[in-house]
N, C-alpha and C positions, 0 to 999 in steps of 0.2 A: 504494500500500500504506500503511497506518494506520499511524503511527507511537506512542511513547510519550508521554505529556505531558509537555510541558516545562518551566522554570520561566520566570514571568510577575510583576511586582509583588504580584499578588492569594497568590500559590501561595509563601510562605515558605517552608516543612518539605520538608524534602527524607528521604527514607522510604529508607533501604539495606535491603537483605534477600538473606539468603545463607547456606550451607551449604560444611561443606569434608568430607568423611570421609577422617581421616588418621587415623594411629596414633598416639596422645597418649597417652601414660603416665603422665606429667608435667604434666596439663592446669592440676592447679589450682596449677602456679607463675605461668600468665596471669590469673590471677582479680585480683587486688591491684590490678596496672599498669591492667588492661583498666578497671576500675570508676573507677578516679580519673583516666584519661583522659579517660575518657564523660564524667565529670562537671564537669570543667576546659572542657572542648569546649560544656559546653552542650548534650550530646548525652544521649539518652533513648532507653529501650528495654528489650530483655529479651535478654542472652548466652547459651547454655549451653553449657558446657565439659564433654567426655566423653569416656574414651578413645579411643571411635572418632571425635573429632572436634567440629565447632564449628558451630552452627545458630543464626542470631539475625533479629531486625529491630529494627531502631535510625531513628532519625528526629531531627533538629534542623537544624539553620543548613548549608547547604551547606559551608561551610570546616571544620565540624566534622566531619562525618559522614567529608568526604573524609582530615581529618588521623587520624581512627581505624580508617579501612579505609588508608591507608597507613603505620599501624604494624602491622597486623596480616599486611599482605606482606612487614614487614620481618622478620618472625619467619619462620623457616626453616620451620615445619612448613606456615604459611600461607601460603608465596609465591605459591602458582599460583589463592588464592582469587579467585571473582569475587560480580560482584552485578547485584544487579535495580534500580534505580531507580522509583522514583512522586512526587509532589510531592504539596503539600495547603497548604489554605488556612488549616490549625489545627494544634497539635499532635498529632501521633497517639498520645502515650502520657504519661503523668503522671510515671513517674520510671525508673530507672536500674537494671536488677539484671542481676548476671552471679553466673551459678549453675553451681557444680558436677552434674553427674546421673552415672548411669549408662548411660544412653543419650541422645544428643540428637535421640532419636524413640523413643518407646517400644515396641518391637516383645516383648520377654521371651524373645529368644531366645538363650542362652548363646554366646560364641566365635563368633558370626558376624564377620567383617571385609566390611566393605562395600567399603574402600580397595582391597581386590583382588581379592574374591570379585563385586562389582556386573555385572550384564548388560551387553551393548555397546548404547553410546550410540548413537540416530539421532537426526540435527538435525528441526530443525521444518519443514524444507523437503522433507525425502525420508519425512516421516511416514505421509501419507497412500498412498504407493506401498506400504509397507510393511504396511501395516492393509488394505488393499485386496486382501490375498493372503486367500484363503478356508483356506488351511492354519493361518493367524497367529489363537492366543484371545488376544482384546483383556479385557483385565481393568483395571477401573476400583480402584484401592488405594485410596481414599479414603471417608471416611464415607459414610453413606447420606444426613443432611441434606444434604450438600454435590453427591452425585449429585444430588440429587432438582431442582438449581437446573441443570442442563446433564448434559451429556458428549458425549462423541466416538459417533458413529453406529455403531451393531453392538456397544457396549463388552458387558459385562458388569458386574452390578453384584452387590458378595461381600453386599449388605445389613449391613453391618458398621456398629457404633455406636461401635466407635474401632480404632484400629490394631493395640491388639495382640492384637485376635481374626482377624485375617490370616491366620495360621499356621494354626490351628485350619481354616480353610474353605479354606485352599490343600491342603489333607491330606484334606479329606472327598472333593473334585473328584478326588482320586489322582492331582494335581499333582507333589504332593512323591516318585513311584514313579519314579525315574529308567528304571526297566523299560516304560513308557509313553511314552515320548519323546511331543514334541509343540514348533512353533513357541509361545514365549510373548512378548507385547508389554503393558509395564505403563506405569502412567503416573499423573502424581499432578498436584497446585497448581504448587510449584515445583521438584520432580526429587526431594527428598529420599525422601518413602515408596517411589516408585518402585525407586528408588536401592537401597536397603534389602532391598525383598521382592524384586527379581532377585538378591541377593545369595546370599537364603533358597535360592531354585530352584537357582540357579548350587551352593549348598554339597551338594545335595543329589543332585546331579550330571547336572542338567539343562545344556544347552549352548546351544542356539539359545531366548536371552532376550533380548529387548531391551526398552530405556527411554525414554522420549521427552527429551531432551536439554534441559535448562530447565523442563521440565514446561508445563504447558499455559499460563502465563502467557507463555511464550518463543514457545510456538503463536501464541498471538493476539497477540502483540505482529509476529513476521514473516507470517505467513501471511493474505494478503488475503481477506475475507468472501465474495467470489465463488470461492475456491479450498478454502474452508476446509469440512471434515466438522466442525468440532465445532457446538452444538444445545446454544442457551440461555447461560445466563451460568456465569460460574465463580466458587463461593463466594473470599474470600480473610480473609485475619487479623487484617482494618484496620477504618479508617474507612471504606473504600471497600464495604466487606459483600459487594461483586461488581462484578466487571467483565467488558465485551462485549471482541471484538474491537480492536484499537488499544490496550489495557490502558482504555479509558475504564470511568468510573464506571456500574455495571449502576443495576435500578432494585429491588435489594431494600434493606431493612432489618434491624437486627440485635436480636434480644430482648438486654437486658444482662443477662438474668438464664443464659440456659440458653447463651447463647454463641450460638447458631444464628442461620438465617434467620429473620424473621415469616411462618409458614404462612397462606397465604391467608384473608383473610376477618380477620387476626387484630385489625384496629384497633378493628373491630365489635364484639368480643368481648366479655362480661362478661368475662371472667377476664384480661383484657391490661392492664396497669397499667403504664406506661413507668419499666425500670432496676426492675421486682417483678417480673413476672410474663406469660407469655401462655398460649394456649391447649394449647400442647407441654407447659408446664414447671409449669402451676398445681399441679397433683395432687402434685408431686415435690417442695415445700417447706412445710415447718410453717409456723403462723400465727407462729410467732416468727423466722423464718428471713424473713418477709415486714416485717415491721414492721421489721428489721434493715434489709433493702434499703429500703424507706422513706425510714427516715431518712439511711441515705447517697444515694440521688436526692435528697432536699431537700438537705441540705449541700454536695450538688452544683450544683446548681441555684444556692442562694445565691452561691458561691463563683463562679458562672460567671457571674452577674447583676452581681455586685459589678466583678469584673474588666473586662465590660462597659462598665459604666457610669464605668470610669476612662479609657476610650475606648481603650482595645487588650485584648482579651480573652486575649493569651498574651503574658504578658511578657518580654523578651529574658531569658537565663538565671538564671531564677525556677523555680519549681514550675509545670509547663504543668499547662494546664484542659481536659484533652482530652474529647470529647466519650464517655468511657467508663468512668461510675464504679465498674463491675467488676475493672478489671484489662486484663494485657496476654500476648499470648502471640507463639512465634515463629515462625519461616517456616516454612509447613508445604509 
């Protein structure tokens, strides 16, 4: 069975990635500590704190990564947190934010608690028994880009272009009619949207819901290639754009403009301009909104040519040159 990648001289960054749904009231008293920890550590990323709880992915020096994932079990609400691992040979993000939100998944749906309201877990080893019942609808919660690079055999796909029109298409199906009972089995990247929308069903007084336990990265990290239902790669949040089974690096690429995958054919393209533009996302930005990315891919570029040439292109606890002059986002 495939395992995770491990770290290696070449593979420095060490990538955490993690979710907790507890009940935070009091979230943004962690914001202050958590920011000037990350950044004394030498650690990098994106936090967000929300009363239902805490979703991030952080990335630097192994000694780092690990002394801010155990501060944040040493806090009572976070004790029972866990995490995903991946390694890299660069840094995966340029700098540091921990942000307050309202949700740290945006779904718009008022007074949900996911902390006790969420479907019952099944591990990644009893998933496929589970999906394999013809009474169980398998529903894919994730974008439509992100289907459109894999999913699990039979899923369904909501065609949905972000998360919080979920609601909306679990309501049209007469999902949400607790007078229709029915098995439901959700599943997402790494557990959180899952997490969430069994919560929706669960509030609305549906009963037999389940979630796939880690989400599909947890799938292909246990579940060997000869055992395995899922079909194709699975988008993720990184540097990585997608990975196969074992969690290894898939073979897409990532536009930096529109966030997505490069839709086939896209390097061919007139309109694909690397960190501008490709063939998804040309139509959807002004010629000044392009000359803007422009000029941050050059500044990029220079900046990453330069650090190069001083012969380590990410320097120990400096401003990292990651290969993403967009921005950074958290574990979805």
């Amino acid at each position: 069975m495939a395992g995770p990648i491990t770290a290696t001289p070449s593979l420095r960054y060490l990538t955490a990635a993690f979710y907790l749904f507890v009940d935070l009231p009091d979230c943004a008293q962690y914001k202050a500590p958590l920011q000037a920890l990350c950044e004394a550590q030498h650690v990098q990323g994106l936090v967000l704190l929300a009363p239902e709880g805490i979703n991030s992915t952080i990335a630097g020096p192994a000694d780092g990564v690990y002394t801010v994932l155990a501060w944040l079990r040493a806090q009572a609400p976070f004790a029972t947190l866990q995490h995903k691992e991946s390694w890299s040979d660069k840094a995966p993000f340029r700098r540091m934010r921990v942000r307050i939100k309202k949700e740290i998944v945006t779904m718009g749906v008022p007074d949900l608690r996911p902390a006790s309201q969420a479907g019952l877990y099944v591990k990644p080893q009893d998933w496929n028994a589970l999906i394999a019942d013809p009474e169980v609808l398998l529903i894919d919660t994730r974008n439509d880009y992100e289907v459109a690079l894999g999913s699990f055999e039979g899923a369904v796909n909501p065609g949905i272009q972000s998360f919080a029109q979920l609601p909306a298409w679990l309501a049209a199906q007469g999902l949400l009619d607790p007078a229709k009972p029915r098995k439901v089995a959700m599943f997402c990247t790494g557990g959180i949207r899952c997490e969430k929308s069994t919560a929706l069903l669960r509030a609305q007084g549906l009963q037999e819901v389940y979630h796939l336990e880690g989400g599909i990265l947890k799938y292909l990290e246990t579940v060997a290639p000869e055992a395995s239902r899922w079909q194709g790669e699975c988008f993720v949040f990184d540097e990585r754009v997608s990975v196969a089974h074992g969690l290894q690096t898939g073979s897409q690429q990532l536009c930096r403009c529109c966030r997505q995958p490069l839709p086939p054919g896209a390097l061919e393209s007139i309109h694909y301009e690397p960190g501008v533009s490709c063939p998804r996302c040309f139509s959807l930005t002004t010629e000044t909104q392009k000359k803007s990315a422009r000029d941050r891919q050059r500044q990029w570029e220079r900046a990453k040519a330069k650090a190069a040439a001083a012969g380590d292109a990410h320097s120990h606890g400096g401003a990292s040159i990651a290969g993403d002059p967009k921005g950074i986002q958290a574990h979805g």
